[in-house]
C-alpha positions in Angstrom: -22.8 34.4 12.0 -19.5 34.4 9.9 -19.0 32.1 7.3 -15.6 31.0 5.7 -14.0 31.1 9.3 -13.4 28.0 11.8 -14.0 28.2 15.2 -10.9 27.1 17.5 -11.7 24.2 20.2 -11.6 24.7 23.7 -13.5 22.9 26.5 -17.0 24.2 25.7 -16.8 23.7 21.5 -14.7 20.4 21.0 -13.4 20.0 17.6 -16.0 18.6 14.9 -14.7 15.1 13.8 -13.4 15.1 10.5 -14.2 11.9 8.7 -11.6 10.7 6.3 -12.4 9.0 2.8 -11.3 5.4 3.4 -9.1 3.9 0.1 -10.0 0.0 -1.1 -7.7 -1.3 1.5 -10.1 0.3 4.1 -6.8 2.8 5.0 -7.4 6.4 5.8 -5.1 8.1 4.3 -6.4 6.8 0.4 -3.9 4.6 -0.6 -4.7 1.8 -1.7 -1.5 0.1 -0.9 -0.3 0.8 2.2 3.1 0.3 3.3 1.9 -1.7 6.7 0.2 -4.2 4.4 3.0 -5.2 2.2 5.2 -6.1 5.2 5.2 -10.1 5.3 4.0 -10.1 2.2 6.0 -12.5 -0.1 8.0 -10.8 -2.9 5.8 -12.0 -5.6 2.9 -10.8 -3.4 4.2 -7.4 -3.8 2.7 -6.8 -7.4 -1.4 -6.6 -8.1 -2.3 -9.7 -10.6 -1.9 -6.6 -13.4 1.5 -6.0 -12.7 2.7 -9.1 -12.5 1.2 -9.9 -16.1 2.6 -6.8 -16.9 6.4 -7.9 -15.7 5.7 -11.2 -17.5 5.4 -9.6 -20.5 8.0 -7.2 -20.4 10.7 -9.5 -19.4 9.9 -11.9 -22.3 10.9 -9.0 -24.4 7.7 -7.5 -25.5 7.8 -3.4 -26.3 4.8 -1.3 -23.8 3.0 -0.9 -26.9 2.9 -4.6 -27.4 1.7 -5.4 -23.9 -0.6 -2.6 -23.8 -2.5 -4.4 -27.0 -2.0 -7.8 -25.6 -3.7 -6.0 -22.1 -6.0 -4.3 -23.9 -5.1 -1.3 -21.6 -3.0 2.4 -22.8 0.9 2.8 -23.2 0.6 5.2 -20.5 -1.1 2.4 -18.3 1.7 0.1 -19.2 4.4 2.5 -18.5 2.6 3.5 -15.1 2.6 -0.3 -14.2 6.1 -0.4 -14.9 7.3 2.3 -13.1 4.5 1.2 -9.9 6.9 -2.6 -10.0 10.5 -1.0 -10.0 9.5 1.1 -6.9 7.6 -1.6 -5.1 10.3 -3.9 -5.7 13.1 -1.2 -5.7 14.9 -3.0 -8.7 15.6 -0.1 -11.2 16.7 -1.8 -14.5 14.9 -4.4 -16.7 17.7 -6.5 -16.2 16.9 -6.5 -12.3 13.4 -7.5 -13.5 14.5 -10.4 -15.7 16.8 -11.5 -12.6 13.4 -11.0 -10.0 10.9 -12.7 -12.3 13.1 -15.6 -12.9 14.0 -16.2 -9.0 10.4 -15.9 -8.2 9.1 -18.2 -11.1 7.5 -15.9 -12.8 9.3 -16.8 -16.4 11.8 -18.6 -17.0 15.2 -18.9 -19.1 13.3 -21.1 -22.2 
């Protein structure tokens, strides 16, 4: 018996079944956000309740460090959220932000 090798699979030793670790979404690959589940999703739907209190925050002018004491969460939390919204929405600026939070109702121009 040799350990450390695999066997190859052929018609009298089929391959073992590998079972994957399932993410929250009950995907296989771990991701908890799929791409298949954020088609005909609204825009707004796009964002997790935390990020969207996250891009409220930010486009009413408040700093990361601001929101993450507001959130009670880290800087490097709030700048992960931030960075998680521009590339679900693909809007790159915070100008693009203010312009998507505003046409989704999110804020507004008071």
């Amino acid at each position: 018996m040799t350990t450390g090798t695999k066997k190859k699979a052929d018609a009298k030793n089929p391959a073992p079944l590998v079972r994957r670790k399932k993410g929250k979404d009950g995907d296989e690959n771990g991701d908890s956000t799929p791409k298949e589940s954020l088609r005909g999703r609204s825009k707004r739907n796009i964002l997790t309740p935390r990020q969207q209190e996250t891009l409220k925050l930010l486009v009413e002018g408040m700093t990361n460090k601001q929101i993450a004491d507001i959130l009670k969460i880290s800087v490097k939390t709030v700048d992960a959220h931030r960075a998680s919204i521009m590339t679900r929405l693909q809007i790159h600026s915070l100008a693009g932000l203010v312009k998507y939070a505003i046409r989704t109702g999110l804020t507004s121009m008071d």
